[in-house]
Structure formats: structure tokens, C-alpha cells
N, C-alpha and C positions, 0 to 999 in steps of 0.2 A: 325777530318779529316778522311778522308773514301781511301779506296786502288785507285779508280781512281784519284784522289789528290794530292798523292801518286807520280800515273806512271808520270802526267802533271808535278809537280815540277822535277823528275828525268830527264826528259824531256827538261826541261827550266834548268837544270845545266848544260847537257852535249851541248845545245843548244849554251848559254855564254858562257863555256870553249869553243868551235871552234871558237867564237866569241872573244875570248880574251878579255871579256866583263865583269869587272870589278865591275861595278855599279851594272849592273843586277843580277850578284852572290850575291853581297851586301843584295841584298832585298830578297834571299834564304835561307840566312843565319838566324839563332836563336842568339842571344846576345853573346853565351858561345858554341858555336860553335867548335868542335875541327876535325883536320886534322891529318892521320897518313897516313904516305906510307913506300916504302922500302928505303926514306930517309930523311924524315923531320916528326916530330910531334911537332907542335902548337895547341893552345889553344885561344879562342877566336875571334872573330871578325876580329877585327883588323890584330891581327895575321894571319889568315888564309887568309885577302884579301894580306896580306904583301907577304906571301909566292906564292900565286896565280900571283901576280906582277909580281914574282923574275921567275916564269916559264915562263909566257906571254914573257917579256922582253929577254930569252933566246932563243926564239923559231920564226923563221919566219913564219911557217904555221902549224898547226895541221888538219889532219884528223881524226875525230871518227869514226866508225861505233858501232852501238850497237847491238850484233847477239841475246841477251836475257836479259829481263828485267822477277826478280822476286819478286812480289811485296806482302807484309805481313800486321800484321794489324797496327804497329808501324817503320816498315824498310822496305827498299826495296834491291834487288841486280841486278846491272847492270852489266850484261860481255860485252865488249869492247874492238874492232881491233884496236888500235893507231898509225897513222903513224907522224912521226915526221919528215921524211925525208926532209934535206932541200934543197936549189935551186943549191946545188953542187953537186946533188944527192948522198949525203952521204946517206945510208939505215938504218933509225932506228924505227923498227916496232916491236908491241908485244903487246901481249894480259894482260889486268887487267881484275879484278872483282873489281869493286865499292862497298863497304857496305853501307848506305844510314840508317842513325834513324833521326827520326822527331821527335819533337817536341808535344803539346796539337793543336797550332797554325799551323800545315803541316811545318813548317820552318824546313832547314837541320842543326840538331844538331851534330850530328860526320858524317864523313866521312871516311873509311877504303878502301884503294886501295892495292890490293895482285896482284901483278904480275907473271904471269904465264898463 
């Protein structure tokens, strides 16, 4: 896989997360897959769509924006405005950085999100 491969699967995740799109992550995924943020770390496939559920189901809408994508010869990094604000206009917004490593196959093998 080559860096523009890269920017398009990073693209196609943060794409299905606004999409609350389950399936579509599925097929971004690598077998052994793992997730960390500032409050859940899993492992695995399954695991990681389980966790991705347990947000979707939480949330009535999400907004991404993505303000820069850096993209390497094995990872990428996505900075990202999140608003999660929902229809009672409660305000909850903040900025992540995505880490992003692939796989031989471009599939997304860990995931590291640092908020700030």
C-alpha cells in the first residue's frame, strides 16, 4: 500500500464513523485490529466493532471535521473538530488526533485517539 491508500482508507473511516456505519468499518478493519482512546482499549475485530456500537448507540448525531491529515509510509495521523452536540443542544465538542497504522493489506490495524 502506498500513502495515497493511506489518505482514501482514513477517509473511508472517518467517513462511516459520521455514518454510524458499522459494516463499512468492518471491512477497514485487519483481523487483530486494536482501539485505544482516553477511555476504552480492545483488541480485535469484533471487539472494536462492539465498542464502535456501544458509541454509535450513544449518540444521536456526530459531526467530524478533519483540519489535517498526516500521512507516512506505514500510519497516518488525522486531527479532528468533533461535535457531538445533541438535539437538546447540550455542547460537546473537542478536538482529537487519530493515529492510524495499517497493515501489508492498507487495512486499519490500531487505532490511537489523544484528545486535546
Amino acid at each position: 500500500m502506498n500513502a495515497p491508500s493511506f489518505e482514501l482508507t482514513v477517509l473511508r473511516y472517518i467517513n462511516s464513523f459520521i455514518h454510524l456505519d458499522l459494516r463499512s468499518l468492518e471491512q477497514l478493519f485487519a483481523p487483530d485490529v486494536t482501539l485505544r482512546d482516553w477511555d476504552i482499549q480492545v483488541s480485535g475485530k469484533a471487539e472494536v466493532l462492539k465498542a464502535n456500537q456501544a458509541i454509535f448507540a450513544a449518540l444521536s448525531r456526530i459531526r467530524v471535521t478533519m483540519t489535517a491529515l498526516h500521512v507516512g509510509k506505514t500510519s497516518a495521523v488525522a486531527e479532528l473538530e468533533i461535535d457531538l452536540s445533541d438535539l437538546e443542544d447540550r455542547r460537546r465538542q473537542f478536538r482529537v488526533a487519530d493515529v492510524f497504522e495499517f497493515d501489508e493489506q492498507g487495512l486499519i490495524r490500531a487505532i490511537r485517539a489523544y484528545k486535546g
